[in-house]
C-alpha positions as CSV (number, residue, x, y, z in Angstrom):
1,X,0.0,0.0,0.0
2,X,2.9,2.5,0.3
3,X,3.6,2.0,-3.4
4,X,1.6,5.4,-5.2
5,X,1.5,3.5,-8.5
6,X,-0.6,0.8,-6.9
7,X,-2.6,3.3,-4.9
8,X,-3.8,5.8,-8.4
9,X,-4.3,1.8,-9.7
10,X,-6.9,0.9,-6.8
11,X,-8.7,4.8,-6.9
12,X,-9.3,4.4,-11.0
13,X,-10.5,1.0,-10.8
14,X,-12.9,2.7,-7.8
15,X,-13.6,5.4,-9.9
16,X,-14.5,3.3,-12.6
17,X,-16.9,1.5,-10.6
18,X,-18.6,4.5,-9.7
19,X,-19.2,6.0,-13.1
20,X,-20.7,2.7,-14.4
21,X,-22.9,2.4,-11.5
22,X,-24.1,6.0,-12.2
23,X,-24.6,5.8,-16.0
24,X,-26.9,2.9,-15.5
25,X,-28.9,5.2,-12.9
26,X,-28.9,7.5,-15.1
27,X,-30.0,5.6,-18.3
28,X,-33.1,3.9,-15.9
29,X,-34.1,7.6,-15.0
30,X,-34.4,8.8,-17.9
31,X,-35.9,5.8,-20.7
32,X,-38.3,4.1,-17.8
33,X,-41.6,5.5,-16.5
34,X,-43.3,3.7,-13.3
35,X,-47.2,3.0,-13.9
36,X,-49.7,1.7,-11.6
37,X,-50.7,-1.7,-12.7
38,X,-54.0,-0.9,-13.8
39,X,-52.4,1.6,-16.2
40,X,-50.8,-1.0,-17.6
41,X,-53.6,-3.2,-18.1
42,X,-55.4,-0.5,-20.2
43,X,-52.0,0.0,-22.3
44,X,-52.3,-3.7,-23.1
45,X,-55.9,-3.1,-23.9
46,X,-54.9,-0.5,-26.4
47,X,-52.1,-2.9,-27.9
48,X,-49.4,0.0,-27.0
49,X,-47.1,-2.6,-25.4
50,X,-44.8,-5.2,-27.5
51,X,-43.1,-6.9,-25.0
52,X,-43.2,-7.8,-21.3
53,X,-40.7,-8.9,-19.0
54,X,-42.5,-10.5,-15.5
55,X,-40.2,-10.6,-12.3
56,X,-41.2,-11.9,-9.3
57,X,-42.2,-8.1,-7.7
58,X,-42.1,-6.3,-10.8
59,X,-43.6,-6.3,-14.8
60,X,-41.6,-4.1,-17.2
61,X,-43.0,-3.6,-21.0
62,X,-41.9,-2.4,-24.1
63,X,-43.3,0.3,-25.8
64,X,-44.5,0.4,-29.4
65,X,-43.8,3.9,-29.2
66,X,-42.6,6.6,-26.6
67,X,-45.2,8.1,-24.5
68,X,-45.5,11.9,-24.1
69,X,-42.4,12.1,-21.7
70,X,-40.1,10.5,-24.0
71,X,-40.2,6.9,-22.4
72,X,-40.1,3.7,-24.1
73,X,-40.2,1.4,-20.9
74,X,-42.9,0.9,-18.4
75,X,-42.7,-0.7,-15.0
76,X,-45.5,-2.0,-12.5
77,X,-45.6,-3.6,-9.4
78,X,-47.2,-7.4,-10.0
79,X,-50.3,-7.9,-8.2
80,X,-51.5,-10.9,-9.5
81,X,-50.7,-14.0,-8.9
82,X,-52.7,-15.9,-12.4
83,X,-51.5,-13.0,-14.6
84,X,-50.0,-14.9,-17.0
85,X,-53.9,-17.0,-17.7
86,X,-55.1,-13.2,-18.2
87,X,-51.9,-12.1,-20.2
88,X,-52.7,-14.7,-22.7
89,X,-56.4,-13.7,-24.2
90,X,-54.1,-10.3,-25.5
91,X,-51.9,-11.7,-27.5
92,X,-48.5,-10.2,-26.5
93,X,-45.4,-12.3,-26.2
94,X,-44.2,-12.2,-22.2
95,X,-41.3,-13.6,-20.3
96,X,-40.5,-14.4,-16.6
97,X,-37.1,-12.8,-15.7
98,X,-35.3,-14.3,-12.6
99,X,-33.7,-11.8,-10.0
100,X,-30.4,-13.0,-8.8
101,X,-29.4,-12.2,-5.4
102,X,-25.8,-12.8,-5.8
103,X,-24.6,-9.9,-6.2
104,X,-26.9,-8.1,-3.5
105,X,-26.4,-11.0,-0.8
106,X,-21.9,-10.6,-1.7
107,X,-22.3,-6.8,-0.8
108,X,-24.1,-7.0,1.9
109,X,-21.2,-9.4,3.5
110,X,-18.1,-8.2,1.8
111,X,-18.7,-4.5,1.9
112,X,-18.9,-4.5,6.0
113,X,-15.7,-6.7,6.2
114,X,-13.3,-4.4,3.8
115,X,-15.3,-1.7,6.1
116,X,-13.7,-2.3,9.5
117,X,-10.7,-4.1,7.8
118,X,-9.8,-1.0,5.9
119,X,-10.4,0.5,10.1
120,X,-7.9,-1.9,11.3
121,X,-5.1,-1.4,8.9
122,X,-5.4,2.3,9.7
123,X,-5.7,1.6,13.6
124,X,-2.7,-0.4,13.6
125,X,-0.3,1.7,10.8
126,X,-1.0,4.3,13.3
127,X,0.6,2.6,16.2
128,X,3.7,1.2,14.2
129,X,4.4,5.0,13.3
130,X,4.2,5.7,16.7
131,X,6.9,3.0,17.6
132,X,9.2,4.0,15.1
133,X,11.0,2.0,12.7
134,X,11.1,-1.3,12.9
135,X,7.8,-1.5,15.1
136,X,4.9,-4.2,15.6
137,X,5.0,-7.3,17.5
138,X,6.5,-8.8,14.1
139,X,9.4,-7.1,14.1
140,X,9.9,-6.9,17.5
141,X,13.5,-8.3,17.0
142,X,14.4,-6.7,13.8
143,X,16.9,-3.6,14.3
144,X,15.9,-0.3,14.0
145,X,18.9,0.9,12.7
146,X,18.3,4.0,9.8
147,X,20.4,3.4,6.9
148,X,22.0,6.4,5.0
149,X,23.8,6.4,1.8
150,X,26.1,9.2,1.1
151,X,23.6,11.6,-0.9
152,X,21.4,11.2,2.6
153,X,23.9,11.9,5.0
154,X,24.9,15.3,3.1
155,X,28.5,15.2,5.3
156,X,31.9,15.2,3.9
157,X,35.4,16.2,5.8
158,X,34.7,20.0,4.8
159,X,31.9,20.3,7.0
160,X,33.4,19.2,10.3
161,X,36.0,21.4,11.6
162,X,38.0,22.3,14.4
163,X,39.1,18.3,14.9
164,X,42.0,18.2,12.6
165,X,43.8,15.5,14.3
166,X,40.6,13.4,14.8
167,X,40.1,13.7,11.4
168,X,43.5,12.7,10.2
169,X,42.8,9.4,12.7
170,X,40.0,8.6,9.9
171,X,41.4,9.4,6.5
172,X,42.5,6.0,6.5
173,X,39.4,4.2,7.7
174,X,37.9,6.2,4.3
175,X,40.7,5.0,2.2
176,X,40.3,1.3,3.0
177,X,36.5,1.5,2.6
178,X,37.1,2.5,-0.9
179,X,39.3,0.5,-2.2
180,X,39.9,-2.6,0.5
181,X,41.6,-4.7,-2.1
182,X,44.6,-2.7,-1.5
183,X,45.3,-2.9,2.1
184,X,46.7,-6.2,3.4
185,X,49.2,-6.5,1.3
186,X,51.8,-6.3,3.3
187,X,49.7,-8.3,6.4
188,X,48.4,-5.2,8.1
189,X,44.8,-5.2,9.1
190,X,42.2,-2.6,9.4
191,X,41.2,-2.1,13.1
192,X,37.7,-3.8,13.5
193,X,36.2,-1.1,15.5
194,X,37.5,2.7,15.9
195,X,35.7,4.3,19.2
196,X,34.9,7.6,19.4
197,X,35.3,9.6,22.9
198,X,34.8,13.5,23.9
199,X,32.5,15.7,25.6
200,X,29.3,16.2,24.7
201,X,28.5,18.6,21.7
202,X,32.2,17.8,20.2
203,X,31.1,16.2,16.6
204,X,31.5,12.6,17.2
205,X,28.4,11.4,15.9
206,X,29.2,15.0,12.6
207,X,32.5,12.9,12.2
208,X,31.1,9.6,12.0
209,X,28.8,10.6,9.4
210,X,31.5,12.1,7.3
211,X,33.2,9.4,7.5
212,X,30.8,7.3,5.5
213,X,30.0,10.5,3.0
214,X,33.6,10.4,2.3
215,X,33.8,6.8,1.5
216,X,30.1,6.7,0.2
217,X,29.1,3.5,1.4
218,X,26.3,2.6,3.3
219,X,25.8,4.3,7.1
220,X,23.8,2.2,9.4
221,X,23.2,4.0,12.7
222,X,21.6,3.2,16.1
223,X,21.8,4.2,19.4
224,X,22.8,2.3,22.4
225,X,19.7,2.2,24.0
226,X,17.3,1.4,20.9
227,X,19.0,-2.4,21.4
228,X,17.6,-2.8,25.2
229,X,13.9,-3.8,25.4
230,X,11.5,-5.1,27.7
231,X,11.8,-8.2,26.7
232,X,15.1,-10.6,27.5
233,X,16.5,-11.7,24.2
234,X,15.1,-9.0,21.6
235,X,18.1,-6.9,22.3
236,X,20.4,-9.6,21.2
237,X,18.3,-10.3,18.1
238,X,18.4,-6.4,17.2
239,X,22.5,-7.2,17.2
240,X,22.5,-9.7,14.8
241,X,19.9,-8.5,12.8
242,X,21.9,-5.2,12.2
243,X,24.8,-7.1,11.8
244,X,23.6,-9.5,8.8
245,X,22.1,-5.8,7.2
246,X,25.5,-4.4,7.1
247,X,27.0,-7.9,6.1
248,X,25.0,-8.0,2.9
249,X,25.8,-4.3,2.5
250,X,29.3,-4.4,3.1
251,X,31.7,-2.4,1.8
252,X,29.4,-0.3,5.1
253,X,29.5,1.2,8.3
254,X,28.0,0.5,11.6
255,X,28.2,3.5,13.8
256,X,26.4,3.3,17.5
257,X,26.0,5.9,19.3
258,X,25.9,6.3,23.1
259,X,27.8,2.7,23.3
260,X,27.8,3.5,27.3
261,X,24.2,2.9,27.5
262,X,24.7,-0.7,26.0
263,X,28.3,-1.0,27.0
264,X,28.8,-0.2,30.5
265,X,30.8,-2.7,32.6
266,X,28.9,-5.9,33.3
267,X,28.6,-6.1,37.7
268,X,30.0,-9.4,39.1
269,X,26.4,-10.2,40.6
270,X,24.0,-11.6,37.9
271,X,21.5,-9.0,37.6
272,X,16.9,-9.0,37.0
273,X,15.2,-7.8,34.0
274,X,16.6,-4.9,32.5
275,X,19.7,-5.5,33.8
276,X,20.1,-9.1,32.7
277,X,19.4,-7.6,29.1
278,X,21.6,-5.3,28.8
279,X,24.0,-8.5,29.5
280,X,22.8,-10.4,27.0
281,X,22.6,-7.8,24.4
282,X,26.3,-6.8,25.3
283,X,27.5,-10.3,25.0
284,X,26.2,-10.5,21.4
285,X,27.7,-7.5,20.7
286,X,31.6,-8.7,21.8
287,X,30.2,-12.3,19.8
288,X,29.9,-10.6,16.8
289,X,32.6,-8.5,16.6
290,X,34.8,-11.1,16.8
291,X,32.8,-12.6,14.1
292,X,32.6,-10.3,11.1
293,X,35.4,-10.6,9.2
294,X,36.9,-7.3,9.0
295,X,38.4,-7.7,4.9
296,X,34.9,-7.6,4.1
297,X,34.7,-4.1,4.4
298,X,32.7,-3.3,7.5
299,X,33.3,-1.2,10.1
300,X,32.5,-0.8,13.0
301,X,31.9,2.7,14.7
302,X,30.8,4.1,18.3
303,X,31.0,7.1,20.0
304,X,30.3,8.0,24.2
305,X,31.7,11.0,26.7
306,X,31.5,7.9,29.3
307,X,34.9,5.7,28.3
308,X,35.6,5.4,32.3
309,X,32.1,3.2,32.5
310,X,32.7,0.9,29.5
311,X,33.4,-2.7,30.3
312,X,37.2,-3.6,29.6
313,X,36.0,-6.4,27.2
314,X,34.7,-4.1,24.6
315,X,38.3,-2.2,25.1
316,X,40.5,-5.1,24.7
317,X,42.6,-5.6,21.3
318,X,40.7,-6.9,18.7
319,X,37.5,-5.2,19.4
320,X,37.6,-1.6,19.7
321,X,41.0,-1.4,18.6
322,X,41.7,2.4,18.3
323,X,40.2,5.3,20.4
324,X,40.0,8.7,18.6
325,X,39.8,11.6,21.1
326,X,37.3,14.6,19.9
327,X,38.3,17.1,22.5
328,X,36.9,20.6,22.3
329,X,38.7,22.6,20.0
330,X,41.1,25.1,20.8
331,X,40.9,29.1,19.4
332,X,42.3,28.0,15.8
333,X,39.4,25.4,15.9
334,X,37.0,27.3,17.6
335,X,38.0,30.0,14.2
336,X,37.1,27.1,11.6
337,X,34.0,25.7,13.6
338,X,32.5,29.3,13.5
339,X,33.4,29.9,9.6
340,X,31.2,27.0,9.0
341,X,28.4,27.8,10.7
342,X,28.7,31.4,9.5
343,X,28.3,30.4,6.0
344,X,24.5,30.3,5.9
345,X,24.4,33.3,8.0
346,X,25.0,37.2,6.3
347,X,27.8,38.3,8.2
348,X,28.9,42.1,8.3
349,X,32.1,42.8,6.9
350,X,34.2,43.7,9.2
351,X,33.6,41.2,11.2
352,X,36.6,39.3,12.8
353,X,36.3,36.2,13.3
354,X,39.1,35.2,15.6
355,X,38.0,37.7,18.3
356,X,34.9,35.9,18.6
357,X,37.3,32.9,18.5
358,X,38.9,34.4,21.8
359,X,36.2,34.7,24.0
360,X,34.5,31.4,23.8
361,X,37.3,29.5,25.4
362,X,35.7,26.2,26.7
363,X,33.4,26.2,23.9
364,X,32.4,22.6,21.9
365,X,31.2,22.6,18.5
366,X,27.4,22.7,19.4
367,X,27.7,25.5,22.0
368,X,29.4,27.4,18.7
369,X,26.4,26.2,16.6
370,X,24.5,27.9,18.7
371,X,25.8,30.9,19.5
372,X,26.1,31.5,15.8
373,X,22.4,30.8,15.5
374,X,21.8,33.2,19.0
375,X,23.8,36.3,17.1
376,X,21.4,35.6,14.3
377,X,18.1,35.9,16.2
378,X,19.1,39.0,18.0
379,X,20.0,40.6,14.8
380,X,16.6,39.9,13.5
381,X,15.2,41.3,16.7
382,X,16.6,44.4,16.3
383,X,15.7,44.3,12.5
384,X,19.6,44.5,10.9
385,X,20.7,43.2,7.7
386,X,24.1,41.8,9.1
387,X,25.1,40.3,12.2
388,X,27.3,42.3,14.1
389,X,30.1,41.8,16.8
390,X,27.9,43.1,19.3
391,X,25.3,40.7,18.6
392,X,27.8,37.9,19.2
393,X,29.2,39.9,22.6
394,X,25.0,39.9,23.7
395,X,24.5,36.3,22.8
396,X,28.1,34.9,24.8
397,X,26.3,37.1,27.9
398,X,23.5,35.3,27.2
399,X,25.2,32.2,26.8
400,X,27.2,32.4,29.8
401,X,25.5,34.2,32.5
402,X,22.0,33.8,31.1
403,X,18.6,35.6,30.2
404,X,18.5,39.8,31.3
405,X,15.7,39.7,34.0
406,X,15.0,43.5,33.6
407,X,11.5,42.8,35.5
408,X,13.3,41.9,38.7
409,X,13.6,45.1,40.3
410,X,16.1,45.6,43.2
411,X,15.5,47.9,46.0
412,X,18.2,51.3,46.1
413,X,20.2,49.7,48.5
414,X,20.5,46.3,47.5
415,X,21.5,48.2,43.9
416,X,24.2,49.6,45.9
417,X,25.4,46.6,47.5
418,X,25.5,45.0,44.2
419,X,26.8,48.0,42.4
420,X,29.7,47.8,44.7
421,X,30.0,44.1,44.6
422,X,30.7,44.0,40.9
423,X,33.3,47.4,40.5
424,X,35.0,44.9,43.5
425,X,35.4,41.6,41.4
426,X,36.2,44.2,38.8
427,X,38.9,46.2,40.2
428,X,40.6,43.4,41.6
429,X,41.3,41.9,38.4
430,X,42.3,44.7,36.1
431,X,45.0,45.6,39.5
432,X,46.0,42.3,39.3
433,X,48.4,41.0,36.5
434,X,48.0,38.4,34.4
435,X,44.3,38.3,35.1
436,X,41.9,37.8,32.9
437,X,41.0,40.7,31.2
438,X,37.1,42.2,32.4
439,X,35.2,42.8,29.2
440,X,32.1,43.7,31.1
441,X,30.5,44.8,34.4
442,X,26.1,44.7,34.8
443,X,24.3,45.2,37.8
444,X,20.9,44.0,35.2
445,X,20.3,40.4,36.7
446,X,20.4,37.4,34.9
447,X,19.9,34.3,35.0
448,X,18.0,32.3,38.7
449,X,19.5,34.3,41.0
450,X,22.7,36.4,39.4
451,X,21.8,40.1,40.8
452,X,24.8,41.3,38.8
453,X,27.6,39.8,37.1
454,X,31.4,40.7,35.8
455,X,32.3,38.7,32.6
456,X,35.6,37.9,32.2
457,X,36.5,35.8,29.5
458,X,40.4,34.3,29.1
459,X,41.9,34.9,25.4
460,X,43.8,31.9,25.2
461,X,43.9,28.2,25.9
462,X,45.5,27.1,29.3
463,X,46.5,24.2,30.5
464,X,49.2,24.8,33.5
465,X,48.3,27.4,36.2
466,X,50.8,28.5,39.0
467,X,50.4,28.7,42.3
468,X,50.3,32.5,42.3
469,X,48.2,32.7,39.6
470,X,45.5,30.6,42.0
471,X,46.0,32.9,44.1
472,X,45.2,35.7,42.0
473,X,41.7,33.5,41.2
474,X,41.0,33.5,44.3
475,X,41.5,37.6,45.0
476,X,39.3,38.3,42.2
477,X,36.1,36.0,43.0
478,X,36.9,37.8,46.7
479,X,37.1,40.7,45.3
480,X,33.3,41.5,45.9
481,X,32.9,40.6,49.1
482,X,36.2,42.8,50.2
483,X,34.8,45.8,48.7
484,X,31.0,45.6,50.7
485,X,33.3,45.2,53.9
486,X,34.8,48.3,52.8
487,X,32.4,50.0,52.2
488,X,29.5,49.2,54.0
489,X,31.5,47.3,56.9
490,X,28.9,44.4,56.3
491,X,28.6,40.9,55.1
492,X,25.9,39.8,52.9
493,X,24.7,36.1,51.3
494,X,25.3,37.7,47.6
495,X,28.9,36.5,47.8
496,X,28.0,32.8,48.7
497,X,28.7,31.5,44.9
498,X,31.8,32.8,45.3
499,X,32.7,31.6,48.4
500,X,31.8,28.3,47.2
501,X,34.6,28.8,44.3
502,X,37.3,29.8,46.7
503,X,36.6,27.0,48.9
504,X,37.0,24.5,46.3
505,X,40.2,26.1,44.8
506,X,41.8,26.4,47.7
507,X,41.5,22.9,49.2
508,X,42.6,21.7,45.9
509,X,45.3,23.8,46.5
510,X,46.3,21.9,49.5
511,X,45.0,18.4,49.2
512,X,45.3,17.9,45.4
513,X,48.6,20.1,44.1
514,X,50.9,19.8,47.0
515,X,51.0,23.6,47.5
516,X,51.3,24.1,51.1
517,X,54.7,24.0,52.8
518,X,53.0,22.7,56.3
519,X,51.3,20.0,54.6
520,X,53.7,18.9,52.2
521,X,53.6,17.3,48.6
522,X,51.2,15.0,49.0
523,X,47.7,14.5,47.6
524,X,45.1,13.6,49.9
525,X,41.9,13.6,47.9
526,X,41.1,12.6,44.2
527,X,38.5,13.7,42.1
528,X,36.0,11.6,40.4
529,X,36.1,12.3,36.6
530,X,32.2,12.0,35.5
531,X,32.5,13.1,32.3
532,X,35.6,13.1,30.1
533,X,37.1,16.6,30.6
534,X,34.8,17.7,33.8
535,X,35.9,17.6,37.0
536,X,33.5,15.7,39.4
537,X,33.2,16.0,43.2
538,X,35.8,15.2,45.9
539,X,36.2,11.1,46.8
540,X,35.1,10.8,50.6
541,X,37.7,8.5,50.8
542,X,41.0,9.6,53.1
543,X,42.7,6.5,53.2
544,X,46.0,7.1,55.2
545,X,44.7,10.2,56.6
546,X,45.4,11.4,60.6
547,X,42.3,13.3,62.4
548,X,45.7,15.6,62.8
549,X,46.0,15.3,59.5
550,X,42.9,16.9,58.2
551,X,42.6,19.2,61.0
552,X,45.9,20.8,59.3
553,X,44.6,20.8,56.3
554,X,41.3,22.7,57.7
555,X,44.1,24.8,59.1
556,X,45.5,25.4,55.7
557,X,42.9,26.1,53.7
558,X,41.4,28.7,56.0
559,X,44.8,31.1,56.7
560,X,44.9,30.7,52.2
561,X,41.5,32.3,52.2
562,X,41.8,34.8,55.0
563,X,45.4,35.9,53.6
564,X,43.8,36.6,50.5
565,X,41.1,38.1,51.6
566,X,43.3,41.0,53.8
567,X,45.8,41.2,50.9
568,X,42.6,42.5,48.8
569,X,40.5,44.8,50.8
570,X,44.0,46.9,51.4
571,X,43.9,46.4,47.7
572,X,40.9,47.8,47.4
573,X,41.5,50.6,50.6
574,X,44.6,51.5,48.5
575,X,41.5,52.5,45.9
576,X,38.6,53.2,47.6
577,X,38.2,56.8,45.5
578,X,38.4,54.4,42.4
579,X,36.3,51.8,43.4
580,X,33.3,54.9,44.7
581,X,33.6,56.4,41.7
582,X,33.2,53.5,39.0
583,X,30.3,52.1,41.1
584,X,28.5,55.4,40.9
585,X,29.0,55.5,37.3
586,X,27.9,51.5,36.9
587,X,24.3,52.5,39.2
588,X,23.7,55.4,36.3
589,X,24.7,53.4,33.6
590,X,23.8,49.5,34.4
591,X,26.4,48.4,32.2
592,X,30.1,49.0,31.7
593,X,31.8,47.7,29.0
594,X,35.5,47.4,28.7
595,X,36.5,50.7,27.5
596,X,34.3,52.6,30.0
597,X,36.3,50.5,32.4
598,X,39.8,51.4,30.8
599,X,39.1,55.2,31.3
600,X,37.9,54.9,34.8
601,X,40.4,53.2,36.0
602,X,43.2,54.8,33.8
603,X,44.5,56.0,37.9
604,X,44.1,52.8,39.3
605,X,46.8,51.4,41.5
606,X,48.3,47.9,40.4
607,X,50.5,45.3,42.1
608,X,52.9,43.7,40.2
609,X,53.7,40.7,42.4
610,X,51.3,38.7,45.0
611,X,53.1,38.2,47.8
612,X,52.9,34.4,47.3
613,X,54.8,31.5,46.0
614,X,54.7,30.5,42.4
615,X,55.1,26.9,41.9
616,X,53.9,25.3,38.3
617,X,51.2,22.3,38.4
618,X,49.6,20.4,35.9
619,X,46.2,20.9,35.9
620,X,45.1,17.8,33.8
């Protein structure tokens, strides 16, 4: 039925039907007249009629000529029963016509039946749709794995940038799938399967995908979960199932995506339901893996941010035989990832690209998908024909430190306190040097519960901070609580996300870097890694650690913070006049961007060295 040749077919031969069945209504209306029976009787009298035709309700005659409304047939109900001893004193040849039923008695069945079947079909079409492909009871262990060839997938090595390296990982994978004759002669093998890992919104699943546009072969893809059912067993028959497709395909790839939520590490204790699925389903993964044979041309992609929680059997040699990091790109990717996104998009002219570049440090592919796409709608909102620099600068702030909340109106002196607050964080790092520079100050809230904010955004990639330059991190998130102590000899709950910052950096100054002289180079906690490239939260485990032990590095951590703290508010004593003057401007104003900043604090006294230690640590 999804063919539209065979559906025009079945609507003509319909249509067909119809206009028959009409032009036979038609041709009765117009050449037969109903009489009453006794009218009929007197025609006969009068020798009008030539011909009779007797059915068991119903006696049509011929005739000899039309009557005044032009019709040559007659038709009366029968009445009585010994007509044909009366029909034979006139002298008119008659017949007896039997009705058959056949057709009347196969429409009344038939008709009802394609009725609710035609019902059914479109009930349960409705309810395969909804399940997706590969859907219904039937095909409950069929994969459901979307095949695109290369004119579908649209994706070539052009279109992913920023992940050189990755890419240069895969130029081989592309060469063998074109031409597999040619490797192997000198006994090298292609790896069987080529795993993917990065953080979210990098382009592993963009890179898998240009992969098979490159080579042009066939691109089945899945995702990790679409194998695990409700029932035991259907996941392993999804694996093999999408295994013989690409077989039969082959030169093709496989690519599956999220492999953590099939392939995480199998527990030692048999597991229930769900659990004991997943099992199954990943043991007929490893099975047929090390079935395929890889000359054949297949192979086998994946792609997960969650390598730590993949069971070591998928790892092993053989298997997954080469991992291909997609890391967030750096500013010379961040450069190419935004000139292809800017293609579709008018651009102004003067628009330079690599600043953009700069302030997006930390920024995957998708987050500069997006803001690309954000610069775009607020240039449309303000009716422009290009988008400008500043609508990139408004959609990072938007990015970053989230949506202006213009309707939450502060009271004069909480304005104040934050006013005050922000010219603080502000100060503090434009004194200090090496900071990161301050491209804006706002006392417009944003966001849940940001009052104000001071957006500083680092211009280049690091990856080893010192000791003093910690330090320095610290001074500026304490910068706005030192400046309301100065000024309004109070403490308020608007620096507690800060203080929540400090906290952190310092004890990983003293219990992960080995910075403190009193406690030594040791590391007493590690942290968790949840997701490749974020940190996660402190282990609760202290193994080897004194109750003395931890009580010094309480110690510790508290005399870094409260050092800090008194070495910036006589930093910021040293500039009261300064600091008054620049919030006064910032409560008239609202927002100061980084030129306002420059001219106000053109006077402003700078420290060239913290009066710390500088010791170099790997931040990895």
């Amino acid at each position: 039925m999804d063919n539209p040749q065979k559906l025009n077919l079945i609507y003509a031969i319909i249509a067909l039907f119809g206009i028959m069945i009409l032009q036979d209504l038609l041709i009765q209306q117009q050449t037969v007249q109903p009489v009453p029976y006794s009218e009929l009787e007197k025609l006969l009298e009068q020798g009008k009629v030539t011909e009779l035709t007797i059915r068991e309700r119903t006696i049509a005659g011929n005739l000899r000529d039309p009557d005044e409304k032009g019709k040559k047939v007659i038709i009366a109900n029968r009445v009585d029963p010994r007509l044909a001893e009366q029909l034979s004193r006139y002298n008119v040849p008659f017949t007896q016509a039997h009705e058959s039923k056949f057709l009347l008695t196969l429409f009344s069945w038939i008709v009802p039946a394609l009725v609710f079947f035609g019902i059914w079909l479109f009930v349960i079409r409705k309810v395969i749709d909804k399940q997706g492909p590969g859907g219904g009871f039937m095909n409950i262990g069929k994969s459901k794995a979307k095949i695109y060839v290369e004119q579908q997938t649209g994706v070539d090595f052009e279109d992913v940038a920023g992940v050189e390296e990755s890419k240069a990982e895969l130029v081989e994978i592309v060469d063998f799938l074109r031409s597999p004759d040619e490797y192997g002669v000198l006994g090298a093998r292609m790896p069987k399967g080529i795993l993917l890992i990065g953080p979210p919104g990098t382009g592993k699943t963009l890179l898998a995908r240009a992969v098979a546009g490159e080579a042009g072969v066939p691109f089945f893809s899945i995702s990790g979960s679409e194998f695990v059912e409700m029932f035991v067993g259907v996941g392993a028959a999804r694996v093999r199932d999408l295994f013989e497709q690409a077989t039969k395909a082959a030169p093709a790839i496989i690519f599956i995506d999220e492999l953590d939520a099939l392939g995480r590490a199998r527990s030692a204790v048999g597991g229930m339901g769900g659990n004991d699925e997943r099992e199954q389903t990943l043991n007929q993964l490893l099975v047929e893996m090390d079935g395929f044979d890889q000359t054949g041309g297949l192979i086998l992609l994946a792609a997960t941010n969650r390598p730590e929680i993949l069971d070591p059997a998928l790892l092993r040699a053989g298997r997954f035989d080469r991992q291909v990091l997609v890391d967030r790109p750096d500013k010379i990717g961040r450069e190419q990832i935004l000139k292809v996104h800017m293609k579709n998009v008018k651009i102004a002219d003067d628009m330079e690209v690599y600043k953009i570049a700069e302030l997006t440090t930390g920024f995957s592919g998708a987050d500069l998908a997006n803001l690309v796409n954000e610069a775009a709608l607020l240039a449309t909102r303000r009716k422009a024909e290009r988008v400008e620099t500043e609508d990139f600068t408004r959609a990072i702030e938007r990015i970053v430190a989230g949506l202006e909340k213009k309707n939450r109106l502060l009271n004069p002196r909480e304005r104040e306190i934050v006013a005050y607050h922000e010219i603080g964080h502000a100060l503090v790092a434009l004194a200090m040097p090496g900071a990161d520079p301050v491209h804006k100050v706002s006392i417009i809230p944003r966001g849940v519960g940001a009052l104000g904010y001071t957006m500083q955004r680092p211009t280049e990639d690091r990856f080893l901070m010192t000791k003093e330059e910690l330090e320095r991190k610290i001074a500026v998130l304490m910068g706005g609580r030192a400046a309301e102590k100065l000024i309004f000899d109070h403490l308020s709950t608007g620096a507690s996300d800060d203080l929540g910052r400090i906290t952190d950096i310092a004890r990983s100054m003293v219990t992960r870097y080995g910075m403190d002289e009193k406690i030594g180079h040791v590391v007493f906690e590690d942290h968790q890694q949840t997701f490749l490239g974020q940190q996660g939260f402190p282990s609760a485990n202290r193994t080897g650690m004194s109750d003395s032990t931890a009580e010094q590095i309480d110690t510790s951590v508290r005399e870094i913070v409260d050092t800090i703290f008194s070495s910036t508010l006589s930093l910021l004593e040293s500039n009261r006049t300064i600091l008054e003057e620049c919030a006064k401007v910032l409560l008239e104003k609202e927002t100061l961007d980084e030129n306002s900043l420059k001219e106000l604090t053109k006077d402003l006294h700078k420290v060239e060295v913290f009066p710390l230690a500088n010791t170099s640590i790997n931040m990895n």
